[in-house]
BATORSE-583919 format. One line per field, with one value per residue (C-alpha): residue in one letter; x, y, z; residue number from 1. Coordinates in steps of 0.1 Angstrom, whole numbers, m for minus. Last residue first. Example, Ala and Ser with C-alpha at 12.3 -4.5 7.8 and 13.67 -1.06 7.14 Angstrom:
2
pafi: [S,A] .
c1: [137,123] .
c2: [m11,m45] .
c3: [71,78] .
mikol: [2,1] .
END
This chain:
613
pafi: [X,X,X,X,X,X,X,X,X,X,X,X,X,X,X,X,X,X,X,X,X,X,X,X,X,X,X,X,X,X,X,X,X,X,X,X,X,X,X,X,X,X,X,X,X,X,X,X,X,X,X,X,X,X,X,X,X,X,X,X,X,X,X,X,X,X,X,X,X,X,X,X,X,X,X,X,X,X,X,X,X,X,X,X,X,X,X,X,X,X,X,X,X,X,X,X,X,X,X,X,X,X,X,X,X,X,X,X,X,X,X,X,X,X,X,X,X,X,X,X,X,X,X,X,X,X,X,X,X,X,X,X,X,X,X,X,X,X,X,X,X,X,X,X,X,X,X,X,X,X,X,X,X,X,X,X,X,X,X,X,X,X,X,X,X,X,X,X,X,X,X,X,X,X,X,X,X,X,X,X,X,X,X,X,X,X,X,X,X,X,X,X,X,X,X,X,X,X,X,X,X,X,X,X,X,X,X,X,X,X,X,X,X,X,X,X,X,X,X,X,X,X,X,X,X,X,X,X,X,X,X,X,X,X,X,X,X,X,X,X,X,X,X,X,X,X,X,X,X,X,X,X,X,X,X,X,X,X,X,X,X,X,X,X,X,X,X,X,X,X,X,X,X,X,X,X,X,X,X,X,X,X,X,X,X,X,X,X,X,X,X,X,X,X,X,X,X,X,X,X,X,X,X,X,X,X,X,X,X,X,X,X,X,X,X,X,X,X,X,X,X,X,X,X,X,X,X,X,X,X,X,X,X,X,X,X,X,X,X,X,X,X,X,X,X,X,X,X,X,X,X,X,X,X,X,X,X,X,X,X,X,X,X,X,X,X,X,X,X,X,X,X,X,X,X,X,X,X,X,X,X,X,X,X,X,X,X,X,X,X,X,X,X,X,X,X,X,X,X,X,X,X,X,X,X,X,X,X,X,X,X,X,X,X,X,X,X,X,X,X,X,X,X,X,X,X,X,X,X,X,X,X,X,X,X,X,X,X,X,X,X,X,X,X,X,X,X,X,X,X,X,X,X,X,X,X,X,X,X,X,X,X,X,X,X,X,X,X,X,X,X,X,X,X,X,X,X,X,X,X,X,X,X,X,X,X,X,X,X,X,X,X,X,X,X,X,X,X,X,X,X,X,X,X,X,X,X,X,X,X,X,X,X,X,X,X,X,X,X,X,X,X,X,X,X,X,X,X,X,X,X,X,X,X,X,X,X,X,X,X,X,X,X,X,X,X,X,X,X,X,X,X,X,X,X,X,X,X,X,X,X,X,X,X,X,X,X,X,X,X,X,X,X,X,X,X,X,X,X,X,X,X,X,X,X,X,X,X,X,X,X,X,X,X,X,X,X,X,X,X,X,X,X,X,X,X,X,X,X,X,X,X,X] .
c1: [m1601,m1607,m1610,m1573,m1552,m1529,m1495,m1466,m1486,m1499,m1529,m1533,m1568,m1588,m1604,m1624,m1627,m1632,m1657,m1632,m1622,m1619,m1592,m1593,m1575,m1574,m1549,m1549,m1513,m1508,m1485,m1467,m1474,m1465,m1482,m1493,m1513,m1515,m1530,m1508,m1495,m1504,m1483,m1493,m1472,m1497,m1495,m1489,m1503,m1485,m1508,m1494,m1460,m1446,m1420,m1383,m1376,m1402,m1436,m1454,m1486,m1496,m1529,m1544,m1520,m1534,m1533,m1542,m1550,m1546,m1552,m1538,m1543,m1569,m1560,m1575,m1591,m1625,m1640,m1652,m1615,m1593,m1578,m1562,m1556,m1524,m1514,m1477,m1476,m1444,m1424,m1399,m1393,m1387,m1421,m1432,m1440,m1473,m1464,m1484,m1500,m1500,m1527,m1525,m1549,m1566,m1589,m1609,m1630,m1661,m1662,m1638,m1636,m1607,m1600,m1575,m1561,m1561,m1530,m1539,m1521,m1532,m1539,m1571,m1591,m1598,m1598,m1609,m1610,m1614,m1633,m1625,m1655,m1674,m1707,m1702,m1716,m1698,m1683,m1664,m1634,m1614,m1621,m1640,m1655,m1648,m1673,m1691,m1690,m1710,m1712,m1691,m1689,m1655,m1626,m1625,m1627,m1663,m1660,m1661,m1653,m1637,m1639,m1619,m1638,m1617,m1580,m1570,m1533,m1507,m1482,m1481,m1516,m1545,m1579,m1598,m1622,m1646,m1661,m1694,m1704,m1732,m1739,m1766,m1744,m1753,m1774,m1741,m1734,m1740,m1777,m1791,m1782,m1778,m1802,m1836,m1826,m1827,m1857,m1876,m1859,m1873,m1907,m1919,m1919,m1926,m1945,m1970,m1982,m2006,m2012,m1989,m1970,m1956,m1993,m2006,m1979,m1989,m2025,m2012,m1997,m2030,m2050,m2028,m2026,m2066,m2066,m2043,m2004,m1994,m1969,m1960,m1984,m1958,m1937,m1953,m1967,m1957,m1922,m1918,m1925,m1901,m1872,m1884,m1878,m1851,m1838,m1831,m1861,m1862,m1829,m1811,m1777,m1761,m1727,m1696,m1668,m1646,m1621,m1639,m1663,m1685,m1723,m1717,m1702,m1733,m1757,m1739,m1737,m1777,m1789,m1816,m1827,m1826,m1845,m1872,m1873,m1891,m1872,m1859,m1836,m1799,m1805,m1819,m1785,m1762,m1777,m1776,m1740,m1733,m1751,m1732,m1700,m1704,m1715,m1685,m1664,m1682,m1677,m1638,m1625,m1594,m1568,m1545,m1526,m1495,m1461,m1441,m1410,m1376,m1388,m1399,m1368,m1365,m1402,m1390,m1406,m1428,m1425,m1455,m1447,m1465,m1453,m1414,m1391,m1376,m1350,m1325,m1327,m1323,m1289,m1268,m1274,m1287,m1260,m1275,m1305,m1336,m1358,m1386,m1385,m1391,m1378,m1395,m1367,m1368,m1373,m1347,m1343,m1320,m1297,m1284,m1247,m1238,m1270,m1259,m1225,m1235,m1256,m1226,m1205,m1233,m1237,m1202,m1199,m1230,m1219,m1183,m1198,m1221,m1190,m1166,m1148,m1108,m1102,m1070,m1041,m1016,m1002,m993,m966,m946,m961,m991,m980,m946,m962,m981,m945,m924,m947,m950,m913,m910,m936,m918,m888,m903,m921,m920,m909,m880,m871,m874,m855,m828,m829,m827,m794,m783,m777,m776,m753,m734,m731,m715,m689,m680,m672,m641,m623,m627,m593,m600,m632,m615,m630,m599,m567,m543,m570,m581,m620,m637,m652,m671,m688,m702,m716,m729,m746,m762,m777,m789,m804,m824,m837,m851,m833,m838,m857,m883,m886,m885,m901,m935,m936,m936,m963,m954,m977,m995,m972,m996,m994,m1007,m974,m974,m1001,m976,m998,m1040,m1030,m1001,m1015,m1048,m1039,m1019,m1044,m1072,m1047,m1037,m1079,m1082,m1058,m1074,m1106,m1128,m1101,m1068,m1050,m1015,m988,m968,m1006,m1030,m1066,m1059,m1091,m1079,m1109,m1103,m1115,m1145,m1146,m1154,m1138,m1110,m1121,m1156,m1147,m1128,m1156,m1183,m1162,m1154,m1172,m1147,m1159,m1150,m1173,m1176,m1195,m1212,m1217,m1245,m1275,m1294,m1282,m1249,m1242,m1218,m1207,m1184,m1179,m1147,m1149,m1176,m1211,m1243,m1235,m1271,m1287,m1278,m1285,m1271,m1278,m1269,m1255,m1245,m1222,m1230,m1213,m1240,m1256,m1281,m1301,m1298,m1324,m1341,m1344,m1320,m1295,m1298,m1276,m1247,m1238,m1210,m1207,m1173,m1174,m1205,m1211,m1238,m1256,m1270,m1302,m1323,m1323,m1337,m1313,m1333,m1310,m1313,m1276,m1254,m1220,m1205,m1175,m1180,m1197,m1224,m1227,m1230,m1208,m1218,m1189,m1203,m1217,m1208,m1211,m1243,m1241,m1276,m1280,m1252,m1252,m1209,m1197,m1183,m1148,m1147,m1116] .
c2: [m1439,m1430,m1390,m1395,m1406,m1435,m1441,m1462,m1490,m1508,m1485,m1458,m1467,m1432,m1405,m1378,m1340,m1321,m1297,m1282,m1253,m1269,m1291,m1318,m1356,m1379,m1410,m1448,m1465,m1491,m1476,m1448,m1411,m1390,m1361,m1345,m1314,m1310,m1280,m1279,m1249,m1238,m1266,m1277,m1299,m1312,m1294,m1319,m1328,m1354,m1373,m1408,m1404,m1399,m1420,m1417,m1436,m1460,m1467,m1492,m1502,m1460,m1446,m1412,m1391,m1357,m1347,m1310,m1288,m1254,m1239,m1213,m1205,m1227,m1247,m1237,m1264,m1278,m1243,m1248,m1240,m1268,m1287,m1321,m1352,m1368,m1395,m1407,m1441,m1446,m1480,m1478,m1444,m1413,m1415,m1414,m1387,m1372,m1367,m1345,m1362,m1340,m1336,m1342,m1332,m1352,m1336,m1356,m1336,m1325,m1297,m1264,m1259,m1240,m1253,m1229,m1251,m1241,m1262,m1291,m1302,m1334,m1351,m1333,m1332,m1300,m1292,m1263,m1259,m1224,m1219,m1207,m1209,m1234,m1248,m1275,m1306,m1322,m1354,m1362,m1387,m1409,m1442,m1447,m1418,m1384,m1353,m1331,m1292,m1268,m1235,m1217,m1177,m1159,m1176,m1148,m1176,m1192,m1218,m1257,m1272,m1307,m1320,m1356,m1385,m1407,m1397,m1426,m1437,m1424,m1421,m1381,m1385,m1387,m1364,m1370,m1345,m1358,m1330,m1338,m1302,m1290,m1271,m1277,m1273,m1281,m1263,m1263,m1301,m1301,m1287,m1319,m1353,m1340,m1312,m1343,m1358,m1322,m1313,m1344,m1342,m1304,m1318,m1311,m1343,m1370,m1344,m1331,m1292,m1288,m1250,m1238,m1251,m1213,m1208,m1234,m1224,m1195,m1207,m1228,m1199,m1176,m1207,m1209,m1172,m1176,m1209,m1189,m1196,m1165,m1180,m1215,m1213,m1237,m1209,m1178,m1191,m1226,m1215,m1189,m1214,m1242,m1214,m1205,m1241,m1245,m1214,m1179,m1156,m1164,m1182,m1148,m1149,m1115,m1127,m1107,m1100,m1120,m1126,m1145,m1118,m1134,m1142,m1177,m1166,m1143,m1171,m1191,m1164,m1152,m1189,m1185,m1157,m1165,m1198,m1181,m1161,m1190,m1201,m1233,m1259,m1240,m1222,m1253,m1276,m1242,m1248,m1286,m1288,m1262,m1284,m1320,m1300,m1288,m1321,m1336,m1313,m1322,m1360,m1356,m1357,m1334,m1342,m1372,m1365,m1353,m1352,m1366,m1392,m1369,m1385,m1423,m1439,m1421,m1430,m1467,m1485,m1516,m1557,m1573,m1595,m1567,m1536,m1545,m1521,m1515,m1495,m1498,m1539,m1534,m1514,m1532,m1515,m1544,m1569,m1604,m1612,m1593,m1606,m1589,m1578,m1614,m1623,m1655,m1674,m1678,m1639,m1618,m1636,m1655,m1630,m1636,m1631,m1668,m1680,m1664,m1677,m1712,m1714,m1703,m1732,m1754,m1746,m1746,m1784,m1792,m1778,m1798,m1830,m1820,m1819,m1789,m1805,m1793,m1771,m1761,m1786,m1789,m1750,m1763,m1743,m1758,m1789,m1812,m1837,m1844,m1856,m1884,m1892,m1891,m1905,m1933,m1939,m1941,m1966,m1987,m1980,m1994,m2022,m2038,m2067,m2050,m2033,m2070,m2087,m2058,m2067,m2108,m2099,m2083,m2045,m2046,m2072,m2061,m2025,m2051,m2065,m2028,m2020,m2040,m2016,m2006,m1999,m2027,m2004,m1984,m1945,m1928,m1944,m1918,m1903,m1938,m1944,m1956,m1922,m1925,m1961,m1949,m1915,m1943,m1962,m1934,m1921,m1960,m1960,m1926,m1935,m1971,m2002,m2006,m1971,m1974,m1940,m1955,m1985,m1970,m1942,m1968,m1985,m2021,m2018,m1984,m1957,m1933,m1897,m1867,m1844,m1834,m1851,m1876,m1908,m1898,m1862,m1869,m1902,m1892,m1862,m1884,m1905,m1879,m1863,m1889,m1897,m1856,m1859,m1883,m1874,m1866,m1878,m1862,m1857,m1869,m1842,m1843,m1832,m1824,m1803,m1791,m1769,m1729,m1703,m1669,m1658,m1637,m1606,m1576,m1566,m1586,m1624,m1611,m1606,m1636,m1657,m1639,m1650,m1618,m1594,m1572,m1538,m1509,m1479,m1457,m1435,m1419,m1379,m1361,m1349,m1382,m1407,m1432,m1457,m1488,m1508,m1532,m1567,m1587,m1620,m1641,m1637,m1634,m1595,m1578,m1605,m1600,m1563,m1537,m1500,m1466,m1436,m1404,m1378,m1348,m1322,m1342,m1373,m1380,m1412,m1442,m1464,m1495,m1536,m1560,m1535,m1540,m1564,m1562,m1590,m1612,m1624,m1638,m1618,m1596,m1567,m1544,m1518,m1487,m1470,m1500,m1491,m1454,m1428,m1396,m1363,m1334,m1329,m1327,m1308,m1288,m1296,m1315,m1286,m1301,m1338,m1324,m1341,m1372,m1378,m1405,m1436,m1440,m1480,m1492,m1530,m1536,m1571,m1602,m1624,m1626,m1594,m1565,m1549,m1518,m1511] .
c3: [m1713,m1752,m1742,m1723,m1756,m1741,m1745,m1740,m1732,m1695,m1688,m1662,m1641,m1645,m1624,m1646,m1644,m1674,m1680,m1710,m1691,m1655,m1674,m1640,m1648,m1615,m1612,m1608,m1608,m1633,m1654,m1643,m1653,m1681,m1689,m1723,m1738,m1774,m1788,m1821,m1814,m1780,m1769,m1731,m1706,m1678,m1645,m1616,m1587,m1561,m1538,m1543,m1554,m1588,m1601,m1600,m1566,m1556,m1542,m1560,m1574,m1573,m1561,m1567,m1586,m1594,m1626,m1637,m1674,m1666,m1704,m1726,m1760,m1769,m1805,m1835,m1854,m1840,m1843,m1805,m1796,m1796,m1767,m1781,m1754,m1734,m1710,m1719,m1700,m1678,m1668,m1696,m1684,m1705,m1716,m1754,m1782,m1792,m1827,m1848,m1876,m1909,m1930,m1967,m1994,m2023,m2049,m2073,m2098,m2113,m2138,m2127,m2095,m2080,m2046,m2025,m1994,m1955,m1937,m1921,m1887,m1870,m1835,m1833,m1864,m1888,m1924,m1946,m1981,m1995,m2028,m2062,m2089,m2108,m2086,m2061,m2054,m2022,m2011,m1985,m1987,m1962,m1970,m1937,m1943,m1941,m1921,m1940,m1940,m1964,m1976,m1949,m1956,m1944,m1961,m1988,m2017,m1999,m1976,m1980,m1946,m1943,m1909,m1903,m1895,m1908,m1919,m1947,m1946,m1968,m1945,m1947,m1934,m1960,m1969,m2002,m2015,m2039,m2064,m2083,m2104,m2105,m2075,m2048,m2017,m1980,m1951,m1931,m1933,m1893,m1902,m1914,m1901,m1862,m1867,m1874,m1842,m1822,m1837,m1830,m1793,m1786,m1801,m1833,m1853,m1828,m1804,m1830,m1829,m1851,m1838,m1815,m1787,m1773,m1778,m1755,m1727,m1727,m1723,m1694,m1673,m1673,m1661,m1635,m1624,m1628,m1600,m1578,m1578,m1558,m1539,m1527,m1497,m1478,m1482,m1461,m1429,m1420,m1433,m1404,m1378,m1391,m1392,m1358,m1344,m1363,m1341,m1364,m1354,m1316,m1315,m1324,m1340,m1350,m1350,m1348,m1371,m1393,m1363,m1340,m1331,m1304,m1313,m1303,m1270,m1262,m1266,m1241,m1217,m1220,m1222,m1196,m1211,m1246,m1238,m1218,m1250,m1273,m1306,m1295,m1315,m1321,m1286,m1267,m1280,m1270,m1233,m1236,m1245,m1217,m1197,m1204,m1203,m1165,m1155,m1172,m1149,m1117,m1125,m1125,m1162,m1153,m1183,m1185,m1158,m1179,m1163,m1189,m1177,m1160,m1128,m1140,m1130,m1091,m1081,m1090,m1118,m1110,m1103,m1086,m1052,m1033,m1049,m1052,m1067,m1102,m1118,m1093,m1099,m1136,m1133,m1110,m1075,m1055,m1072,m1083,m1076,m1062,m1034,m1031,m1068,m1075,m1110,m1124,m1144,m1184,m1197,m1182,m1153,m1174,m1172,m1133,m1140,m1128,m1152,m1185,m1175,m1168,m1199,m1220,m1208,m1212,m1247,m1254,m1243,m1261,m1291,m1283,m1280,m1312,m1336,m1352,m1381,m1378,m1410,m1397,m1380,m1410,m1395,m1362,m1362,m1386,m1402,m1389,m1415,m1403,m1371,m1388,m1406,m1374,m1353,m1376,m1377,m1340,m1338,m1366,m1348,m1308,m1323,m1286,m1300,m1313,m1281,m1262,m1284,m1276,m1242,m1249,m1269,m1240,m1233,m1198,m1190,m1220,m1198,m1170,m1192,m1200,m1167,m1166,m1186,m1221,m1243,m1266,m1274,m1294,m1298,m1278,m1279,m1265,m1241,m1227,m1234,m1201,m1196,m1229,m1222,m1186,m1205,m1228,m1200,m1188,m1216,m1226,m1192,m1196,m1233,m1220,m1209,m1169,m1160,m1191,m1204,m1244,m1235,m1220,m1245,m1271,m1258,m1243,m1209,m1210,m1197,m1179,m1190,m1171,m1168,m1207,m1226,m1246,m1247,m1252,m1265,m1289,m1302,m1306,m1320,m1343,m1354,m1361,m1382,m1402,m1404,m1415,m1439,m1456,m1453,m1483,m1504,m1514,m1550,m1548,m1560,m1530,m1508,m1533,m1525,m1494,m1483,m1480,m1469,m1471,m1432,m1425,m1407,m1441,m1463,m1475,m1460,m1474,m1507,m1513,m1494,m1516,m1549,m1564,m1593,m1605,m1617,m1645,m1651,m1679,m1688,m1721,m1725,m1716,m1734,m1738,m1722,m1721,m1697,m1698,m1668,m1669,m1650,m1647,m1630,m1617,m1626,m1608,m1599,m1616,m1605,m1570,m1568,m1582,m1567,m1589,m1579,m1596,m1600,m1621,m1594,m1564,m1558,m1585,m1587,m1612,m1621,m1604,m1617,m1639,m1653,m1692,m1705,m1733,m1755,m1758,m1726,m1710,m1678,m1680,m1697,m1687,m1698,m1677,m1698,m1691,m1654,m1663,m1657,m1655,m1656,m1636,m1626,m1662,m1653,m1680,m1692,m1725,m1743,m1763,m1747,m1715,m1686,m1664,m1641,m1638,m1620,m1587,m1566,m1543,m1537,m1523,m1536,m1536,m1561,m1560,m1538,m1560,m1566,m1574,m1601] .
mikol: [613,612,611,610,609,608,607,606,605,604,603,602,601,600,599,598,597,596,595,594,593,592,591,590,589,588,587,586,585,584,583,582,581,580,579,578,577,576,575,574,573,572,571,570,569,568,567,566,565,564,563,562,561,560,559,558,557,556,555,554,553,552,551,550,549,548,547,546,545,544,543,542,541,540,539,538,537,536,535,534,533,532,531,530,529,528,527,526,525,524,523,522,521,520,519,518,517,516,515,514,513,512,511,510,509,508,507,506,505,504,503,502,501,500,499,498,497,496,495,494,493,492,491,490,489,488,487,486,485,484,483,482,481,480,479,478,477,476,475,474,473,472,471,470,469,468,467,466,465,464,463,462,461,460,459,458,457,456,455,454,453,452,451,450,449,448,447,446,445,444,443,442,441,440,439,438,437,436,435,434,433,432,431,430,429,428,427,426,425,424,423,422,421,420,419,418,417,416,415,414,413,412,411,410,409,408,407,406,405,404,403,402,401,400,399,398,397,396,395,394,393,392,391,390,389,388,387,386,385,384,383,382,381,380,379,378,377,376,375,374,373,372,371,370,369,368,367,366,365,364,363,362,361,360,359,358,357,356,355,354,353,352,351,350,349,348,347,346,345,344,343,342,341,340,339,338,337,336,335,334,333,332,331,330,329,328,327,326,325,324,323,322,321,320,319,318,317,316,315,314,313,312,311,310,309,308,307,306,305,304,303,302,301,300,299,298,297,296,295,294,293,292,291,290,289,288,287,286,285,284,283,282,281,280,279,278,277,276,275,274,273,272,271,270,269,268,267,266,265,264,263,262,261,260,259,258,257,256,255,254,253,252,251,250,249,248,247,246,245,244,243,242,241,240,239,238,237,236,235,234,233,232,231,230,229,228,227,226,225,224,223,222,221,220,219,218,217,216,215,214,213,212,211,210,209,208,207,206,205,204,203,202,201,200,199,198,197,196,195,194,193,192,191,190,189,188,187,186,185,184,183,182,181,180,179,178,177,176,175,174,173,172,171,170,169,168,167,166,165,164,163,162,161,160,159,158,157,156,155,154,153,152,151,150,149,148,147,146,145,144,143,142,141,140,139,138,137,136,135,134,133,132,131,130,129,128,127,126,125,124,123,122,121,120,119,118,117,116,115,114,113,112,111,110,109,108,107,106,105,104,103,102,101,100,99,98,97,96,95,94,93,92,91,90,89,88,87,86,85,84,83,82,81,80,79,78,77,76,75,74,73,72,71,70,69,68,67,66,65,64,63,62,61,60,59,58,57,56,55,54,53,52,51,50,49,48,47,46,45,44,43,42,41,40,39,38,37,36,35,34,33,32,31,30,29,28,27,26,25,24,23,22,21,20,19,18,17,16,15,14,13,12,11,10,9,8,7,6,5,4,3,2,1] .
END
């Protein structure tokens, strides 16, 4: 049983052994323990929650950890932990949730704190026995302070130790009673001598007035019942209120110390190294000396400190910079040979080898300044382009034009509009017979803008290919024979099917939809696309498809941090390629085979098909 600390976060506790489901000894230590797989029941619930925020992580041998914060321990009294995932079998943990000044008074300095409640079976109020107290201590330390006390006329204390009739009087008077006992008739007074006419002296009627008056049992009987409540050992004297007398008391007392051991030069009193406080050889004053009223480390303090002098930038040195800047500045600029020459060294160390091989650089042929020369004599002519070369050039282009040529019809553009409604259905079919071809998923629902190919009964010559509406049919007109059907859209499987035509007809095939799947983590979004080959159909089989996270809202454990590249997981199958990433964070997608390279906010769903992003 672990016991917890009411609301209290950052309460780490073990989860496991986790074990694999198959075998039941084998020890699971890669799995991913999201915070909704670890249930909790609560004292007195009758449902299970999820753990409010954070998974589990793996320690070692199929252990794990998990952290529960104050949400997670709101309730007194028993609390349970459930998990269960995939692949291993379920845990169990068992907690007790405890008040934090139970759990504190056992682990860590505090005290269990006790208030009295009832006292005999009567409930107390905010103070009563606090005001008992209060009279008591009063009592005890403003009449019976040992050595210090002065009798106040008609107090108790005053009559009781009063010389004439008080305790020690009465002692002495029944000593004087005992002695005048005779042995034979010991404990009658008609045996008392003369003496005993002078104890009634003392002990008059007008004596004992007085000891009444002075309320001497009633006093005695309150001390007895104030005292009563303080119990053995003082133990009726806890819970005493603290009050501001006494702050200010401690405060003081502290003040004086902090200032008898010189501290408050710390930060409240100016500290004059010329005159140091305190102890010459205490630790601060060795490690600082005067310099003119101004406080600085001692030769001996900064000894073992680093050495460095912050580099030799006298005004000679800069000067030798500033022209070896300007002699490799001429060379890069200058072509003429009075800048070789002068520049000898500095050319030499940019032709050094530096590990590829030397350099061949020559400022007279390779300088801007040479580079600008050379142009000015061959490029700025732009070649051969005489007024005949020209002319040559544009009747080319004339016949490449031809005859009639119009730009809305024959253009490149023209062409390429007329293509996009014309040549995608293959040249199309001219047969006689009307035959719809309707394409579902194995729900029922229409596939739009699904390929349907029509190819002859060897598969190898297309007739004609449409695309399916938004009911999910293509229409062809087709001549009586066997044909091939062919159908293709990412995201689904279609098997080849032999049409045999025979008069006009309604066929209906069924494509299935793969399944892209969904994140471990609640806080994921599957990312994925189809890579076909340029059939449409036939998925590539291989790719390196990349994402690099870019930026993340958060940086915790179980998620991918910013920076991080990962390879997407590919199924030559079906082509499907998939990763899952965390919601919100912003992350680059490269497939260098599909031209594909495109940065992305990640949305807030399960999935997300990267083309529609």
């Amino acid at each position: 049983m672990i016991e917890l600390r009411q609301s209290t976060a950052g309460q780490e506790i073990p989860l496991g052994y986790f074990l694999d489901s198959t075998d039941g000894n084998t020890e699971e230590t890669g799995l991913t323990i999201a915070n909704t797989d670890i249930k909790l029941w609560k004292f007195g619930a009758t449902t299970l929650a999820n753990k409010n925020s954070g998974g589990a992580t793996h320690i070692s041998n199929g252990v794990y950890y998990c952290v529960l914060d104050a949400t997670d321990t709101n309730t007194l009294g028993a609390l349970i932990i459930f998990v269960h995932v995939s692949g291993a079998l379920a845990i169990k943990v068992e907690c007790a949730v405890l008040p934090a000044n139970v759990w504190d008074s056992k682990y860590s300095t505090d005290k269990l704190q006790v208030d009295t409640v009832e006292v005999s079976g009567t409930s107390q109020t905010a103070n009563d026995n606090g005001a008992d107290i209060n009279t008591i201590l009063s009592r005890i330390i403003g009449t019976l302070a040992t050595g210090t006390h002065n009798p106040q006329s008609g107090d108790a204390y005053a009559i009781v130790n009063n010389g004439t009739y008080g305790n020690s009087a009465i002692e002495a008077l029944v000593d004087d009673l005992e002695s005048r006992l005779t042995a034979t008739r010991a404990g009658y007074l008609d045996n008392l001598s003369a003496g005993a006419v002078a104890q009634a002296s003392v002990c008059t009627e007008t004596r004992l007035a007085e000891l009444d008056a002075a309320n001497l049992p009633a006093d005695v009987d309150s001390i007895l019942t104030d005292t009563g409540e303080i119990g053995a050992a003082g133990v009726g004297l806890s819970n005493i209120p603290w009050n501001a007398s006494w702050d200010a008391e401690v405060q003081s007392e502290v003040q004086d110390a902090i200032e008898a051991n010189h501290l408050d030069h710390l930060f409240a009193v100016d500290y004059n190294p010329a005159s140091k406080p305190g102890t010459a050889t205490a630790l601060l004053n060795e490690l600082v000396e005067d310099d003119g009223g101004v406080s600085r480390f001692t030769a001996n303090t900064l000894e073992e400190a680093p050495s460095g002098t912050g580099g030799d930038a006298t005004a000679a040195n800069q000067a030798i910079i500033l022209a070896k800047l300007l002699a490799y500045i001429q060379l890069l600029m200058r072509s003429d040979a009075a800048i070789k020459t002068d520049n000898a060294t500095e050319l030499t160390a940019i032709n050094a080898d530096g590990g590829s091989g030397a350099g061949n650089y020559d400022n007279e042929t390779d300088s801007n300044e040479a580079t600008v020369d050379t142009g000015n004599s061959s490029w700025t002519t732009g070649g051969d382009a005489t007024a005949a070369n020209q002319t040559t050039i544009t009747t080319h282009l004339t016949d490449l034009k031809g005859a009639g040529f119009v730009g809305s019809t024959d253009s490149n553009e023209a062409i390429r509009n007329r293509g996009d409604a014309a040549w995608t259905t293959g040249g199309g079919m001219s047969g006689s017979n009307a035959v719809t071809i309707n394409v579902k998923d194995q729900s029922s629902n229409n596939i739009v803008e699904c390929a349907v190919e029509v190819w002859d009964s060897d598969n190898t010559t297309l007739y004609e290919r449409q695309n399916t509406n938004s009911s999910g049919n293509s229409s062809f007109n087709m001549d009586d024979g066997t044909y091939t059907i062919r159908m293709h859209k990412a995201g689904y499987n279609f098997d080849n099917q032999t049409l045999v035509v025979s008069g006009a007809s309604t066929e209906n095939y069924t494509g299935d939809a793969i399944s892209v799947g969904t994140p471990g983590s609640a806080n994921s979004c599957r990312i994925y696309d189809y890579l076909m080959m340029p059939d449409g159909s036939t998925p590539v089989t291989d790719v390196l498809a990349i994402m690099r996270i870019i930026s993340l809202p958060e940086d915790a454990n179980s998620v991918l941090h910013s920076g991080d590249e990962v390879i997407g997981t590919y199924s030559s199958d079906d082509g499907l390629v998939y990763w899952d990433v965390v919601r919100f964070a912003e992350a680059q997608f490269i497939i260098k085979d599909f031209g594909v390279d495109k940065t992305i906010p990640i949305p807030d769903s399960s999935t997300a098909r990267l083309s529609d992003q």
